[in-house]
C-alpha positions as CSV (number, residue, x, y, z in Angstrom):
1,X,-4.2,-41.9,21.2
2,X,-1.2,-39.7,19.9
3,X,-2.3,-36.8,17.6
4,X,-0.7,-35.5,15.2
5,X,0.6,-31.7,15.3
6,X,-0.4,-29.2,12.6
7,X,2.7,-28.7,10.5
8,X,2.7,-25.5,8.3
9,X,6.0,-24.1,5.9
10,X,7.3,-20.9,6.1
11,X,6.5,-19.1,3.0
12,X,10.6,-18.0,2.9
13,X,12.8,-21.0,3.1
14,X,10.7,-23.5,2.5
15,X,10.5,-25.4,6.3
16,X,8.2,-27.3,7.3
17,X,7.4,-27.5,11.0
18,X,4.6,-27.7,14.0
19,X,2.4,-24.4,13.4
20,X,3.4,-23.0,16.7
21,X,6.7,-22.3,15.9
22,X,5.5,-20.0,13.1
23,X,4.1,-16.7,12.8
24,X,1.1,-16.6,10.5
25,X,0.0,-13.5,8.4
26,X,-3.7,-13.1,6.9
27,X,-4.6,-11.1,4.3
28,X,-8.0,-10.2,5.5
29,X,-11.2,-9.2,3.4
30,X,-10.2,-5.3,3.6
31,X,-7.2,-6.6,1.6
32,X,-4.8,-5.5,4.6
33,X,-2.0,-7.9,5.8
34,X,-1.2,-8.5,9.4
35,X,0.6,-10.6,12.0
36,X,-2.1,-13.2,13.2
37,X,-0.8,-13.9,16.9
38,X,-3.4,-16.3,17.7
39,X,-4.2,-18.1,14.5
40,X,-7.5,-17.5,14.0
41,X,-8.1,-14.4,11.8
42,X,-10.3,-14.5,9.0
43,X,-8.6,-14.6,5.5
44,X,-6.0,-16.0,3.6
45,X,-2.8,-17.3,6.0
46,X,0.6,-17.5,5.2
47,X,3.3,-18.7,7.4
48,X,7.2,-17.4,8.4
49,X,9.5,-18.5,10.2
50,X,10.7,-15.9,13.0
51,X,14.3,-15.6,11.3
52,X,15.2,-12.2,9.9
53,X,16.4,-13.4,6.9
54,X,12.9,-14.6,6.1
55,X,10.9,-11.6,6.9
56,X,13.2,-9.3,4.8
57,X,12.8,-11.8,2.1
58,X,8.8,-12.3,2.5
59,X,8.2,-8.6,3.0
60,X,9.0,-7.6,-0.5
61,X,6.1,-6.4,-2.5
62,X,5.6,-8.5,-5.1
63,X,6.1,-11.7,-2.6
64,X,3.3,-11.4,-0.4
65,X,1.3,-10.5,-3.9
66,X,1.6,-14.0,-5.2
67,X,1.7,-15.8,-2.1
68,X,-2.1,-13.8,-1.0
69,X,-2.9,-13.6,-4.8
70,X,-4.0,-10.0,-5.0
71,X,-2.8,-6.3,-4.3
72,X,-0.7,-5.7,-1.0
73,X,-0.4,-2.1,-0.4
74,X,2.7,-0.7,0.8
75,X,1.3,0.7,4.4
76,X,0.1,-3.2,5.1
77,X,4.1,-3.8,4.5
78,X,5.3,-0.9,6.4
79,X,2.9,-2.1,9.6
80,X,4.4,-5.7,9.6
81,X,8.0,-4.2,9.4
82,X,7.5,-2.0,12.7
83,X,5.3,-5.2,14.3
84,X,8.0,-7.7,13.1
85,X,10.3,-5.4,15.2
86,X,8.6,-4.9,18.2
87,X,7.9,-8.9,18.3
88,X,11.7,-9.8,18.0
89,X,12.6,-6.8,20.7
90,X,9.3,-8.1,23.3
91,X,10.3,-11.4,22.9
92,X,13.8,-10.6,23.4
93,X,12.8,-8.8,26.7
94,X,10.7,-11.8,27.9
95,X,13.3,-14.0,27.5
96,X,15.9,-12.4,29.3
């Protein structure tokens, strides 16, 4: 029997597609938001695509607020910024 494939949107321009191809963020019960790499964190998930275009646009303030529904604080946006980075440059290095 053929199973289905989880399909999640990105929170940023609005496509839909298998879970795996998106990285999710969770806004956890401290309130902090991070990069979930393996899908499992406790919390409240959103979902983005891996284009830059959507990160700059997700990673605005008052974004993430409505999409977690509560207070995002500026160091949680910071962290994802420098991680969002470092994911693009290791996957980048993998790759080549």
């Amino acid at each position: 029997m053929n199973q289905a494939k989880p399909q999640r949107t990105c929170i940023s321009c609005g496509t839909e597609t298998d879970k795996k191809q998106l990285l999710r963020l969770v806004r956890g019960v401290d309130g902090k938001v991070a990069i979930d790499l393996k899908g499992k964190a406790n919390g409240r998930g959103a979902y983005l695509c891996y284009k830059k275009q959507c990160w700059e646009k997700a990673l605005k303030k008052d974004k993430l607020e409505h999409i977690f529904k509560g207070k995002v604080e500026e160091s949680s946006l910071d962290i994802l910024r420098v991680s969002y980075v470092k994911l693009l440059s290791d996957e980048h290095t993998q790759t080549a």
